[in-house]
C-alpha positions as CSV (number, residue, x, y, z in Angstrom):
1,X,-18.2,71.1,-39.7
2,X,-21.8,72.5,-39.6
3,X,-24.1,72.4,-36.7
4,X,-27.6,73.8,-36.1
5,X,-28.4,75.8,-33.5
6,X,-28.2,72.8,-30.6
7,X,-25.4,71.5,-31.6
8,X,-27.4,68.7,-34.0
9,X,-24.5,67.6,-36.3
10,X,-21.9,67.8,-33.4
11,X,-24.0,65.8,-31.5
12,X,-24.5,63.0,-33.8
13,X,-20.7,62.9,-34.1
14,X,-20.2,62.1,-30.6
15,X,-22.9,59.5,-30.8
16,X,-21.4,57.9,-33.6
17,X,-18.1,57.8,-31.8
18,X,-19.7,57.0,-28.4
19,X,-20.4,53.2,-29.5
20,X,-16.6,52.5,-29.6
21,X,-15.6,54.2,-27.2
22,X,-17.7,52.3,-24.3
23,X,-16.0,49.1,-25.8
24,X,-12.8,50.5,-24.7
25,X,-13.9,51.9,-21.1
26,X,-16.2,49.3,-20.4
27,X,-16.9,50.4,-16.6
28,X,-18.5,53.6,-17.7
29,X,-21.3,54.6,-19.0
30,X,-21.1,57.2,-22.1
31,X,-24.4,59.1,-23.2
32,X,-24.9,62.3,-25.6
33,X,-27.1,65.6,-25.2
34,X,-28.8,67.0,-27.6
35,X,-26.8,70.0,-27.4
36,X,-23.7,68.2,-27.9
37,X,-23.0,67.2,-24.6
38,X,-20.6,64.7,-23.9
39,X,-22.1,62.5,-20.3
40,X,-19.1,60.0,-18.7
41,X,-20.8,58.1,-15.6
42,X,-19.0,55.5,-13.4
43,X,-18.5,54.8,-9.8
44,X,-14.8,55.7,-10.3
45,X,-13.9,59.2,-10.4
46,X,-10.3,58.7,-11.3
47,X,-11.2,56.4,-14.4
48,X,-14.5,59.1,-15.0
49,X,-11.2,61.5,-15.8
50,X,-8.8,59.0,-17.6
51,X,-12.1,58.5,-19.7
52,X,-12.3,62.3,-20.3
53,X,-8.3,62.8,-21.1
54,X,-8.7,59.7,-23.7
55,X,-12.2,61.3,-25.3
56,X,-10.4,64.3,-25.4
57,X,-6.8,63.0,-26.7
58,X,-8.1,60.6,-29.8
59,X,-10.9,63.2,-30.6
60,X,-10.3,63.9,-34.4
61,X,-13.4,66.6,-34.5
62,X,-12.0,70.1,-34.2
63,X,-14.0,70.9,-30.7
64,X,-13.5,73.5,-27.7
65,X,-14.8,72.8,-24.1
66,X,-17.4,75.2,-23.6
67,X,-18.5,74.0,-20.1
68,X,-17.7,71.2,-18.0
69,X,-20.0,69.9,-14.7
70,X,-19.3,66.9,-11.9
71,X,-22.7,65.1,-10.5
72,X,-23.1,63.2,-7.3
73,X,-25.7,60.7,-7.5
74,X,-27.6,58.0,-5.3
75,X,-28.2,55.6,-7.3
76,X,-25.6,54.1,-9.5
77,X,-23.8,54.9,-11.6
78,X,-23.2,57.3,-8.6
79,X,-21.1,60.0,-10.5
80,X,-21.2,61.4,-13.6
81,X,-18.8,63.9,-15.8
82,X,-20.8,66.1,-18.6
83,X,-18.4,67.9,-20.9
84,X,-20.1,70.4,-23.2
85,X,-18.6,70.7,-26.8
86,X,-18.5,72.7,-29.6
87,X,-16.9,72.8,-33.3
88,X,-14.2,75.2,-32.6
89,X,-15.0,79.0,-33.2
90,X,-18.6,78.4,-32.9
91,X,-20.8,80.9,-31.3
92,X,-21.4,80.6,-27.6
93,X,-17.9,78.7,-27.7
94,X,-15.7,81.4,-26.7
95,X,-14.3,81.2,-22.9
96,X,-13.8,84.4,-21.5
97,X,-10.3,85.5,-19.9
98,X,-10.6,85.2,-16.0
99,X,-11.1,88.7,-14.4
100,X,-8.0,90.6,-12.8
101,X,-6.0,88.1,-15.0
């Protein structure tokens, strides 16, 4: 799979898969970044996770986690998961090994 530089191509993936996957999880919200950005949003942590592990588990796109950030908010939906992908091998998609490891 090809991307430009943010992620363009990737992106439009998860949008296209993003639709359907809402119908299934209907107590979230689910948004894309730009930059390929994955955003799960609920009230419910523990189904904000399930929601993650499914995305993650039926995702036929060969992606890698690059980064991964929790959000507290006031208003609702008051919490929101943002999982950063990328095809796998990309640039910038490498995770280091943990120092002293």
């Amino acid at each position: 799979m090809k991307t430009d530089q943010d992620g363009g191509t990737l992106a439009q993936a998860l949008k296209d898969r993003a639709g359907a996957f809402v119908n299934s999880h209907v107590d979230l919200w689910v948004g894309v970044e730009p930059d390929a950005t994955l955003v799960l949003a609920g009230n419910d942590a523990q189904a904000l996770f399930q929601a993650a592990a499914d995305w993650l588990a039926d995702d036929p796109q060969d992606v890698d986690v690059v980064d991964v950030s929790w959000e507290r908010q006031a208003a609702e939906p008051t919490q929101a998961l943002r999982i950063r992908l990328a095809p796998r091998g990309a640039a910038g998609a490498t995770i280091p090994a943990p120092a002293g490891g």
